[in-house]
C-alpha positions, 0 to 999 in steps of 0.5 A: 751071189758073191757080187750081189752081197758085195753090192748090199755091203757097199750100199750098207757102207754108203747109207752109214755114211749118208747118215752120218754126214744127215745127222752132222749137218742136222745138228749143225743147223739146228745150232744154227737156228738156236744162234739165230733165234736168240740175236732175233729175240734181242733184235726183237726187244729192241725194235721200238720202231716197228721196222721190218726184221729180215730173217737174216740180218747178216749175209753170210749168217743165210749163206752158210744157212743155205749151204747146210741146208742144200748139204741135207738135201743133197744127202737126201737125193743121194740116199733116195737114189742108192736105195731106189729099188730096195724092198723092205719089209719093216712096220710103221712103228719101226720106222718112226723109230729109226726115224725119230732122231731127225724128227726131234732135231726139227722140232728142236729147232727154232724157227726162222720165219715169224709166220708161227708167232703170228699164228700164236697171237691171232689165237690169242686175239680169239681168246680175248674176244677179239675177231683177227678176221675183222680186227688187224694183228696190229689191234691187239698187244701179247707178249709176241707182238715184238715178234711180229712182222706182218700184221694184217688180219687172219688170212688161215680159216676157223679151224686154223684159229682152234689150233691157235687159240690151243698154243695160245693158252700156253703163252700165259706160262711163257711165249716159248712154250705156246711156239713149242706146243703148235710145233708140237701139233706140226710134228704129230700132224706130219707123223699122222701124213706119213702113216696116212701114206703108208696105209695107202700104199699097203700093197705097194713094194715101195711102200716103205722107202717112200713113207721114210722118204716123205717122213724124213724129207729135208723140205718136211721137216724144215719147213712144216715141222722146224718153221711150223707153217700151217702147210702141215695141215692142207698136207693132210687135207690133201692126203686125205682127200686123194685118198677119198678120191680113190676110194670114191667116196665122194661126199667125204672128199667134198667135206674135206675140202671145205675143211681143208679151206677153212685151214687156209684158202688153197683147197678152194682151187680144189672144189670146182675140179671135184664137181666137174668131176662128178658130172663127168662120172653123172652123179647127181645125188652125189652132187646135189648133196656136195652143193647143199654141204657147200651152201651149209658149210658157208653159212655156218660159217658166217654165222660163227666166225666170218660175219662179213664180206670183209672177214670173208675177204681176210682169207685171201691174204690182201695184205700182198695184193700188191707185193711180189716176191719169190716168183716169176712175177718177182723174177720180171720186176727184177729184171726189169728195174735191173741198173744195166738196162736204166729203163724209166720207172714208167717204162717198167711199170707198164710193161709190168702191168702188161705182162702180169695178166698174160701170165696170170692167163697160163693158170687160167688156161691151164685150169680150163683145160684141166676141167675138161679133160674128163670129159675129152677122154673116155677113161679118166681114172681117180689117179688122173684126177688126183695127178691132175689137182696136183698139177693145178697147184703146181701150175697156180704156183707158178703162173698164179701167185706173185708173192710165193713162199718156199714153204707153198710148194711142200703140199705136193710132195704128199700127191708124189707119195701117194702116186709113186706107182702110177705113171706119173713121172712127169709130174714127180720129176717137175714136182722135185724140181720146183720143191728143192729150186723154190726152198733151196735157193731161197734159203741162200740167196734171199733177198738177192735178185738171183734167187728169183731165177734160180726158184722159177727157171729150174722148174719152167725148163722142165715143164718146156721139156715136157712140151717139146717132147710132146710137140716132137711126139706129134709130128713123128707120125705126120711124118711118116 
């Protein structure tokens, strides 16, 4: 008794230093981000040319950056391993408020990317009649319009736009104003994720430790609260679908799909796997009626806001049909045109533009295999297939998108919350992996060619692990 008392009091003694070190390293970012944002804004102002602005001018600006951000997560890995097995009795309420501390420096912050000035702007293009699906962020001038980098059409649904046209109204008051009422929606969405997770986990014993977890996760709150990406929302989209999913209601989740592709075009990857999921468990009716609220929802949607092809095409971000960054294409690009190996320019393009298909394929078979497993199995479980869409996501990530964003990766972490009971390990290992590599070494080595290795390697290691185990798992009983 004596020694279990004693281990309590040193892991009180470790949490209180944990969260002392969380709550310097906050502030001291968010300080960060305030500097940054202000030498951004002069920059801004006096950028007539309409060149690029990287998030970090200065170098040792992102490094140091970088370094505080991977002391958060470290603290947080840390935090998560002392308290692993603790079983806490303690409401939702509680725990927002001992929580809330760190959710308002995130929202304090200022954020890094641009991606939410160019949110406000497109609300403010609907605002003033213009359609930003059919008409380039370029076409129209608002008081952010100095911010903006990327400056194509919309590539996020109707339903983002309502939410941006909200913010935009604030804009009129003052531009900073508009940034901080989307952020505000961010957080309150983030809060609604969290409460959603601890809802469904009412019967778990680590239902508390993993709400806080995904509530105060370093990734979470810098790049869907801090950065306010629109991730939040598909977050929310896939919290409640997985939850429709086990509850088998199946039409919900059908129309919270759709919904979740109107914010932006992730879930779409998500549909077919539902579909032959119902005809795998043959219901019908069921999916007669998904197709005719697909077909409903498509048409409905032309007639409001995507009037043509060409709006429809706007959702699948041609703005980067060409480029790669921050993945493995990226990772194979760089190596390719890296000065030691002076390989010709053609040379490069060639193996490049042969490689590109051939990785392309991994998700496709991947993909395939997925939406025949139901019917390989005799049991397949509604946790299986939620598992199963998060490793599809993942998998499209990695093999499927050569221009990711750190910030991508942040909707997997809620398909880990809501299966942290199931046999899941592998996907939870892999997961945390990807999401603390991709986000980390992005923040500290962007823009240098490591950080294309040090995003995509880490995650590739463990999914060749996975196989080997599962190769070797195999030949024991031909061997014996």
């Amino acid at each position: 008794m004596f020694l279990l008392n004693a281990n309590n009091l040193s892991n009180t003694k470790k949490n209180k230093i944990l969260l002392s070190l969380a709550i310097f390293f906050s502030l001291l970012l968010c300080g960060e981000l305030a500097i940054r944002a202000y030498s951004f804004y002069l920059e801004a102002l006096g950028n007539s040319t309409g060149r690029y602005l990287p998030d970090f001018p200065n170098p040792f600006d992102q490094i140091r950056t970088g370094i505080e951000f991977i002391c958060l997560n470290i603290i947080y890995i840390a935090w998560l391993i002392i308290n692993k097995n603790k079983k806490t009795d303690i409401t939702f309420i509680k725990i927002l408020r001992n929580s809330s501390f760190f959710l308002l420096i995130a929202f304090a912050g200022y954020p890094i990317t641009t991606d939410i000035n160019l949110y406000v702007h497109y609300g403010l293009m609907y605002l003033n009649g213009i359609n930003p699906f059919l008409n380039p962020a370029s076409a129209f001038t608002s008081e952010l319009s100095p911010f903006l980098i990327w400056k194509q059409t919309s590539t996020y649904g109707p339903i983002s736009q309502l939410f941006f046209m909200f913010s935009g109204l604030f804009v009129a008051i003052t531009p900073s104003l508009g940034i901080y009422t989307f952020k505000l929606i961010c957080l309150l969405f983030h809060i609604l994720n969290s409460y959603l997770i601890w809802g469904h986990l009412k019967n778990s014993p680590h239902k508390a430790n993993v709400t806080i977890a995904y509530l105060l996760s370093p990734l979470l709150l810098y790049e869907q609260i801090t950065n306010a990406h629109i991730d939040v929302l598909i977050s929310t989209i896939l919290i409640i679908l997985i939850i429709c999913l086990k509850n088998y209601n199946y039409i919900a989740a059908i129309f919270t799909a759709w919904i979740g592709f109107l914010i932006k075009t992730l879930p779409i990857v998500w549909l077919p796997l539902i579909f032959v999921y119902l005809i795998k468990q043959q219901r019908w009716k069921i999916l007669f009626s998904a197709i005719f609220i697909s077909v409903a929802i498509i048409f409905a949607t032309s007639l409001i806001a995507l009037p043509s092809v060409d709006a429809w095409t706007s959702l699948f971000n041609p703005g980067v049909k060409d480029r790669v960054g921050g993945s493995l294409y990226g990772l194979i690009k760089n190596v390719l045109s890296l000065n030691i190996l002076n390989l010709p320019v053609t040379f490069q393009e060639t193996v490049f533009s042969t490689l590109k298909p051939i990785i392309f394929s991994i998700f496709v078979v991947s993909y395939l295999i997925i939406l025949v497993k139901p019917f390989l199995k005799r049991k397949y479980s509604e946790t299986t297939f939620t598992i199963n869409i998060g490793w599809i996501t993942l998998i499209l990530f990695l093999f499927a998108a050569p221009w990711y964003c750190s910030w991508y990766s942040s909707v997997l972490l809620a398909v880990v919350a809501l299966n942290i009971d199931s046999n899941s390990k592998r996907f939870v290992i892999t997961t945390i992996v990807f999401c603390i590599s991709s986000t980390v070494f992005n923040y500290l080595l962007r823009g240098i060619r490591l950080c294309d290795f040090l995003t995509v390697v880490p995650t590739l290691a463990v999914i060749i692990f996975w196989l080997v185990r599962d190769i070797q798992a195999l030949k024991k009983p031909l061997k014996n």
